[in-house]
C-alpha positions in Angstrom: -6.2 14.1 10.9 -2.8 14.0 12.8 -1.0 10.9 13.0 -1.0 10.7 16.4 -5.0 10.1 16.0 -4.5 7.6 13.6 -3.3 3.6 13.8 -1.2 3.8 11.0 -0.3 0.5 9.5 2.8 -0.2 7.1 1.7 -2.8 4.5 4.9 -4.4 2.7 4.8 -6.3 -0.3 7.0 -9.2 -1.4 10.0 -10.0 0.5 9.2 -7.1 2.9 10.6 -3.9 3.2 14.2 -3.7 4.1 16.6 -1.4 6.6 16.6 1.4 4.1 13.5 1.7 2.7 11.1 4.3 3.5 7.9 2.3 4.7 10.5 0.8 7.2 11.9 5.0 7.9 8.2 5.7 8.5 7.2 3.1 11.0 10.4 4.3 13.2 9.3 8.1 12.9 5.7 7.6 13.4 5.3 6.6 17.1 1.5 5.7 15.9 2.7 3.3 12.7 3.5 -0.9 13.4 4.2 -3.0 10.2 2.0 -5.6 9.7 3.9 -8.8 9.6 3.5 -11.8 7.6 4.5 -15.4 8.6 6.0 -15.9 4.7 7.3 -12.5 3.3 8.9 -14.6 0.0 6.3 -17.4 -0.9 3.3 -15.2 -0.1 -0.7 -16.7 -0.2 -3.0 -14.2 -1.0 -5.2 -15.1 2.0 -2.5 -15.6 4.7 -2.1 -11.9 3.5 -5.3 -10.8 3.8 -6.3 -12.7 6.6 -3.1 -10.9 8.6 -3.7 -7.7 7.7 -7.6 -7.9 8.8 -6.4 -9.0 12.3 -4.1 -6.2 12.5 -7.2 -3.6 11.1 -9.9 -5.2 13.3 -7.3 -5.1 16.4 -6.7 -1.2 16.3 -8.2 1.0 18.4 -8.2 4.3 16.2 -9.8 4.6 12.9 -6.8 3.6 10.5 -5.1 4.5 7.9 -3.5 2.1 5.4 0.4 2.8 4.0 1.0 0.1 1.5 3.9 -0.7 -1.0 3.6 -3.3 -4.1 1.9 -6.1 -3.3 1.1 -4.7 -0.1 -1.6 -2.9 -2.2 -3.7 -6.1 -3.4 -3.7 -7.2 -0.3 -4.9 -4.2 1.2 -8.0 -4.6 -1.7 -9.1 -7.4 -1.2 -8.9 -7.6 2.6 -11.5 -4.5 2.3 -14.8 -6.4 2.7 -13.6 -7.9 6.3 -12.4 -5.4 7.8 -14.9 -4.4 10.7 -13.2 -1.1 11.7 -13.3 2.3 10.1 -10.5 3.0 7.5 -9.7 6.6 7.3 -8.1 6.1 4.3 -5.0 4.6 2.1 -1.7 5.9 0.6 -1.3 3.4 -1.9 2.4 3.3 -3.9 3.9 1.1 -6.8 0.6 -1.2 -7.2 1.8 -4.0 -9.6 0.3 -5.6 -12.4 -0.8 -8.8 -10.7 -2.8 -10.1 -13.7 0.5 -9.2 -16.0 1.8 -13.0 -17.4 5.4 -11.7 -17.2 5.8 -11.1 -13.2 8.0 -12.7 -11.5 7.6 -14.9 -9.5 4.8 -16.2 -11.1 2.5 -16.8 -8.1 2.2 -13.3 -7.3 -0.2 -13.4 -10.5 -2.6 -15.5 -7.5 -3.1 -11.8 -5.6 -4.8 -10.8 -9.0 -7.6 -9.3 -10.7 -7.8 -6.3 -8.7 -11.3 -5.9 -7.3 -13.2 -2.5 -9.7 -15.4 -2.0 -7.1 -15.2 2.2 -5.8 -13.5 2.1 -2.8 -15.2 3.3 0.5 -12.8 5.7 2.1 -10.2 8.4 0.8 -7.2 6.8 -1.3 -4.5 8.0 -2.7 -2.2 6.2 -5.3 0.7 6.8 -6.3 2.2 4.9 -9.6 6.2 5.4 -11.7 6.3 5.9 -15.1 9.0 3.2 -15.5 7.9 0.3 -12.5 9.5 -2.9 -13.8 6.0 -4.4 -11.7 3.2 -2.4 -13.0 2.9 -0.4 -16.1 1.7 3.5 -15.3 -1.4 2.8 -17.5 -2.5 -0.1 -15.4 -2.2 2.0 -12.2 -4.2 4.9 -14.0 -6.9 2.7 -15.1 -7.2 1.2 -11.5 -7.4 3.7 -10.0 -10.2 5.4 -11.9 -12.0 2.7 -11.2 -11.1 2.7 -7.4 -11.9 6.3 -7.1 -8.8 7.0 -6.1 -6.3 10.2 -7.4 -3.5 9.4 -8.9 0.0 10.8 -8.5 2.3 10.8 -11.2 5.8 9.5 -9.5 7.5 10.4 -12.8 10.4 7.7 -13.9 10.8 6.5 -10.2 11.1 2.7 -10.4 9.2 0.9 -8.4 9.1 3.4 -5.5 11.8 1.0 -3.3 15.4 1.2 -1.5 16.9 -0.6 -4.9 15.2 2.4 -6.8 16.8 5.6 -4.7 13.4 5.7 -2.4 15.0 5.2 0.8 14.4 8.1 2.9 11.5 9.3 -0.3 11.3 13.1 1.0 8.6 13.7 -1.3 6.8 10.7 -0.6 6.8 12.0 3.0 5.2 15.3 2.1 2.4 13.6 0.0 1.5 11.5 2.8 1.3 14.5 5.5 -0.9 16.4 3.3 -3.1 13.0 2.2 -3.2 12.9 6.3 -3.8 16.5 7.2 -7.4 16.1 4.5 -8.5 12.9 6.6 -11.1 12.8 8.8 -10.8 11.0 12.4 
């Protein structure tokens, strides 16, 4: 799949993704890619969330493919069983540990469990060794149960601006090839 066949939607997590980081340098390069914008970026409510982002899926017009960021990925779960459009697929980075006592602030813990369930189109995750959000065993076992392959980001933070991932060259060739094996 080329992007230009694709509606290719940005999903931020907490506090949205800022000038420099590279969901926010991929929505500008991709003329195909919008963000999908919440009403409340820094007190978010799991179903405000998931109820935005299933507008902006059922509104497209091409099948769609999902780019999601921290809790961006949660929300891009459990929005799954509403959405009435095809998803081509999901490039999913940094997942955090939403059921883990210690994050802060504590009501992201209300975007938790995770659903198990296999997920029904192509995903790919991507997880840091060293994610202050998420520990790298918590995305592996996820995404084993997901279905989805895993990508080992090495010691990279949590994949943001505030962790060197601004422009993420690499992150940019994983997604182009995860795009190229997508069908329209």
């Amino acid at each position: 799949m080329k992007a230009s066949e694709a509606d290719i939607l940005i999903v931020p997590g907490y506090t949205n993704s800022g000038p420099d980081h590279w969901q926010t340098r991929w929505e500008q390069k991709l003329a195909t890619a919008r963000r999908v914008e919440q009403a409340e970026w820094s007190k978010p409510v799991k179903e405000d969330w998931v109820k935005r982002l299933v507008e902006e899926v059922n509104a497209s017009t091409k099948p769609v493919v999902l780019v999601a960021h921290s809790l961006g990925v949660p929300t891009v779960i459990h929005a799954i069983p509403h959405f009435e459009k095809k998803i081509a697929g999901a490039f999913l980075v940094a997942p955090p540990d939403v059921q883990n006592p210690e994050i802060r602030p504590k009501h992201l813990m209300t975007f938790g469990p995770y659903p198990r369930d296999p997920l029904p189109f192509p995903t790919l995750t991507i997880a840091s060794r060293n994610d202050p959000f998420g520990a790298y065993e918590h995305a592996d076992d996820i995404a084993a149960a997901w279905g989805s392959l895993l990508i080992d980001a090495g010691e990279s933070g949590h994949i943001n601006a505030e962790s060197g991932h601004g422009p993420w060259p690499e992150g940019t060739m994983v997604f182009a090839q995860f795009l190229s094996r997508l069908k329209p």
